[in-house]
C-alpha positions in Angstrom: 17.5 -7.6 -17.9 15.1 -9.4 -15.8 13.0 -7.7 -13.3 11.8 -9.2 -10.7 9.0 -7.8 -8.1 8.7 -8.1 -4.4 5.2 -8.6 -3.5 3.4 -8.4 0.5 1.8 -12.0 0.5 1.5 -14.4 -2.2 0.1 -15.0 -5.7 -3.6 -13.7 -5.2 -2.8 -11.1 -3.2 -3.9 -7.7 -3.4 -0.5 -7.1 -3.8 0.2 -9.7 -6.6 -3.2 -8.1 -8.3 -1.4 -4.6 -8.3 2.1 -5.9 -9.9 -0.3 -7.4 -13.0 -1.7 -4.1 -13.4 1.2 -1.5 -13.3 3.8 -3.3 -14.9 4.3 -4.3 -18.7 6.1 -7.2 -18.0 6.8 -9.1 -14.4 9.6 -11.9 -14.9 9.5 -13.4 -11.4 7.7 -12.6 -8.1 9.5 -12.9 -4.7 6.3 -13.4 -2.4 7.4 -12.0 0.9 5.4 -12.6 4.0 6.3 -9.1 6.0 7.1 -5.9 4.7 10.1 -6.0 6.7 11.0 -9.1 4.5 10.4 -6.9 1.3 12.4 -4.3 2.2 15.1 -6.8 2.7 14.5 -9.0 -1.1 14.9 -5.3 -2.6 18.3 -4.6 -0.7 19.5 -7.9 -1.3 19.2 -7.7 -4.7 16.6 -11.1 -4.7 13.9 -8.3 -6.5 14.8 -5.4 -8.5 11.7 -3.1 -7.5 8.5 -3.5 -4.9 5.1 -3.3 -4.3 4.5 -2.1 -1.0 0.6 -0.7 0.1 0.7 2.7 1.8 -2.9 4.1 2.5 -6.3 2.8 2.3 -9.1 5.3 1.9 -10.8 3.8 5.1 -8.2 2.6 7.5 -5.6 5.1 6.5 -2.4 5.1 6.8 -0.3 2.1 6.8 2.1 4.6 9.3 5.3 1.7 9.5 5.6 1.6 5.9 6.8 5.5 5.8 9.4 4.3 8.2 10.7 1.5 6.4 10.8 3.4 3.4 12.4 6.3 4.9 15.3 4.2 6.7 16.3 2.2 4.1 16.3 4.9 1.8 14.3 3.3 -0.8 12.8 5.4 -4.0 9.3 5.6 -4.5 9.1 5.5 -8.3 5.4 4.9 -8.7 1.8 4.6 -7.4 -1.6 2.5 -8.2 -5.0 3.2 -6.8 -6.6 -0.1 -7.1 -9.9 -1.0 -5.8 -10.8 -3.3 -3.0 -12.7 -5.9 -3.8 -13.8 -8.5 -0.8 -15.0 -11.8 -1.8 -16.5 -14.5 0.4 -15.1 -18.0 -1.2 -14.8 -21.7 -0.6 -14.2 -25.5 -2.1 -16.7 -25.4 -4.9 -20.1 -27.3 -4.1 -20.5 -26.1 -0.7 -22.8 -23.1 0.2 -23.5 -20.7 3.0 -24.8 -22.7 5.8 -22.0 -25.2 5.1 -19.5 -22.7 6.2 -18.3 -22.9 9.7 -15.5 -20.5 9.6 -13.9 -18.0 8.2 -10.5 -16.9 7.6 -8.6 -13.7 6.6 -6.1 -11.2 7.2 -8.1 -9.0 10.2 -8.5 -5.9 8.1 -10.6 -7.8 5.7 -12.8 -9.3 7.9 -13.1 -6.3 9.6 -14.3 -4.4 6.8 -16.6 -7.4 6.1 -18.0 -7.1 9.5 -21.7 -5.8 8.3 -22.1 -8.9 6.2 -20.9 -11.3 8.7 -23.3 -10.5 11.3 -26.4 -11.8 9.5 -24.5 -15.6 9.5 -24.3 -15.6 13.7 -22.9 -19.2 13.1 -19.4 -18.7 11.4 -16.8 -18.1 13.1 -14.3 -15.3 12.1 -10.7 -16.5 12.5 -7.6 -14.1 11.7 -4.7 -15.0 9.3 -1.8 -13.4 7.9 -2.6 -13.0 4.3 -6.1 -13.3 2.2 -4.5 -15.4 -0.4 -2.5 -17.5 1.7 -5.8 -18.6 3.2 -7.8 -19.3 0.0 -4.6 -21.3 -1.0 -4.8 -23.3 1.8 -8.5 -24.4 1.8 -7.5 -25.5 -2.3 -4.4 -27.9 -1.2 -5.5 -29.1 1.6 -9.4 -29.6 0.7 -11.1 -27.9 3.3 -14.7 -27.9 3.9 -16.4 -26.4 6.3 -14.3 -23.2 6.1 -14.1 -20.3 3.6 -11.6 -17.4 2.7 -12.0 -13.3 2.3 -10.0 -12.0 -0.5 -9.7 -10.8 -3.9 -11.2 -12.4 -6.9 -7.5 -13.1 -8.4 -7.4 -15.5 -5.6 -10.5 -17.2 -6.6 -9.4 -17.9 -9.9 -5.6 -19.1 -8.9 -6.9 -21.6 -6.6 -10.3 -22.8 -8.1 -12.6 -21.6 -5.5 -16.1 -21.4 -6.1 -17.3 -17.3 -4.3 -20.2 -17.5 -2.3 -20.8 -13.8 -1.8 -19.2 -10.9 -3.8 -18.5 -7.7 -3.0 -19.0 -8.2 0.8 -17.0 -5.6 2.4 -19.4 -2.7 4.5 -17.9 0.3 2.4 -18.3 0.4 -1.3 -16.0 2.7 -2.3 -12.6 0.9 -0.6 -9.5 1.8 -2.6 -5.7 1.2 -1.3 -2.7 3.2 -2.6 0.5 1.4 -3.3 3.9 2.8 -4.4 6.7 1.4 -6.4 9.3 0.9 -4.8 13.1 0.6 -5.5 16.7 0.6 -3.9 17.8 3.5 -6.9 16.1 6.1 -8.3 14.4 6.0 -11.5 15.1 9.3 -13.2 11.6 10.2 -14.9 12.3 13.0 -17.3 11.1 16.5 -15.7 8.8 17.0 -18.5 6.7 13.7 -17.2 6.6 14.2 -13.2 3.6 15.4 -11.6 3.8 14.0 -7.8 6.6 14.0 -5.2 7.0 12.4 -1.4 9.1 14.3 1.0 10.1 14.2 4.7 11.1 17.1 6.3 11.4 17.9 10.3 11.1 21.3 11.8 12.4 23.5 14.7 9.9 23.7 17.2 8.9 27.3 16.7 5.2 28.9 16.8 4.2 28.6 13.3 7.1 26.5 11.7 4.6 24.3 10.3 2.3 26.7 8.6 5.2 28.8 7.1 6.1 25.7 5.1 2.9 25.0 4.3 2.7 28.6 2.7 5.7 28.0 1.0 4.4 25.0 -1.1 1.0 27.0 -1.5 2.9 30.2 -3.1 4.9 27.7 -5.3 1.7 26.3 -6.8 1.7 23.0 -5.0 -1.1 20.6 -4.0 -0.7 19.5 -1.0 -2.8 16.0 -1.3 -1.1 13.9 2.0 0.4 14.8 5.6 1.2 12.9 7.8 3.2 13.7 11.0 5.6 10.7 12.4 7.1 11.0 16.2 11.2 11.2 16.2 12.1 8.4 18.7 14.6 10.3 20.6 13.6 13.7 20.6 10.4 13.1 22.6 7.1 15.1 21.4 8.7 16.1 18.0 7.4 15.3 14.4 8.7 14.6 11.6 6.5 15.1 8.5 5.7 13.0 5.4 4.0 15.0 2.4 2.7 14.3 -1.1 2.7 17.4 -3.7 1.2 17.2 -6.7 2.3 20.0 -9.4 1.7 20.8 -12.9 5.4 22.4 -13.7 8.3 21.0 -12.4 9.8 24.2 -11.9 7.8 25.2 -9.6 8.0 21.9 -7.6 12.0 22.7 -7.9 11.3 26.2 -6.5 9.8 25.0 -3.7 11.8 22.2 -3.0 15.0 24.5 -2.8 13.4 26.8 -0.2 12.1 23.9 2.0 15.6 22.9 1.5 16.5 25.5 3.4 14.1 26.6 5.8 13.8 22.6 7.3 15.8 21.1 9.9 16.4 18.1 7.4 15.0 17.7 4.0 14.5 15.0 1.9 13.0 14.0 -1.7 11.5 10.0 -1.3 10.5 10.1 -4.4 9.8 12.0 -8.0 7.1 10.2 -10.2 3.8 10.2 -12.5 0.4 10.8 -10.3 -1.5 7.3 -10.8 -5.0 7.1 -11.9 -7.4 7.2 -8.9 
């Protein structure tokens, strides 16, 4: 059977750039252009499984993902660390001074802020996607302006990079999960990392007790992050990632949060990826 993979952007992406590297084998990509769109390829049945970005080590959270994945009761059945590579690139031939503007998705050019500021005359323009930008400039032969984005991009479209390695922070890395409409059932032996959601009666201490609870069971707690219910007005509900070395111990605890928690539930049972 065929597997196709939803991707955030198009070929070139970071997102495209993270399909390459965690699957085997990728038959077909569905390039969505929202993650809303993504989520809707997956329940449609136009891809089989997703890449969707969830956390970057220096912006944080991409909070509205949760959600997404959350409502639509997708499975997270994966994750890859990859490292975030910016890359200053245009038509090749041209160089630095040539280079009026320059156009990106505004997270990369605001993480390329530092090096921008020594070149007072380009102009920083957003756009919705790196790659989409750095295809552009390639079909439609556009001098004069240059793209931020990975360095698959680069070598899909035949652009010559004036500057590597651009953004302010070194160390950048984004996590992105696997996503899928079923879950994958890894066997026990194999998984080391689960996401839950769980929401709590607003009691002193609620919070902590649980917290305990995963602590006595031998979980890592490695991610929490708190998510305001719509209609119940200055309550949370919460969004953890355990990491474990039994699985029996992660089934301990998840039957007693089970129980303790207003409402409980497992987004996903999976293999810790390689940071």
């Amino acid at each position: 059977m065929e597997t196709k993979i939803a991707i955030q952007g198009i070929k070139g992406s970071f997102h495209h750039q993270v399909a390459q590297q965690y699957f085997e084998q990728v038959d077909g990509l569905d390039e969505c252009m929202s993650f809303d769109d993504l989520v809707k390829s997956l329940i449609n049945n136009r891809s089989q499984k997703g890449v969707m970005a969830l956390e970057n080590s220096i912006a944080g959270s991409i909070i509205p993902n949760y959600a997404l994945i959350d409502r639509n009761n997708l499975h997270i059945i994966g994750e890859h660390y990859l490292d975030i590579h910016m890359n200053l690139m245009v038509l090749k031939g041209q160089k630095i001074e040539d280079i009026k503007e320059v156009h990106s998705h505004p997270i990369a050019l605001l993480q390329c802020a530092v090096f921008f500021s020594q070149y007072p005359h380009i102009k920083l323009v957003e756009s919705g996607d790196t790659a989409e930008t750095a295809r552009r400039i390639q079909e439609q032969q556009l001098k004069g302006i240059g793209a931020v984005a990975a360095p698959i991009a680069a070598d899909l479209y035949d652009l010559e990079i004036l500057a590597a390695g651009i953004h302010t922070v070194q160390s950048n890395k984004t996590r992105f999960v696997i996503v899928k409409t079923t879950n994958k059932e890894w066997p026990k032996e194999t998984i080391n990392k689960a996401s839950m959601k769980f929401e709590l009666d607003d009691t002193p201490g609620s919070l902590a007790t649980v917290l305990n609870v995963m602590n006595n069971c031998k979980l890592n707690l490695t991610k929490i992050q708190s998510m305001p219910i719509i209609d119940r007005p200055f309550q949370y509900s919460f969004f953890v990632d355990v990491i474990f070395k039994k699985y029996k111990h992660y089934e301990k605890a998840k039957n007693i949060l089970a129980l303790m928690t207003t409402h409980f539930k497992v987004l996903g049972e999976y293999q810790k990826g390689k940071q």
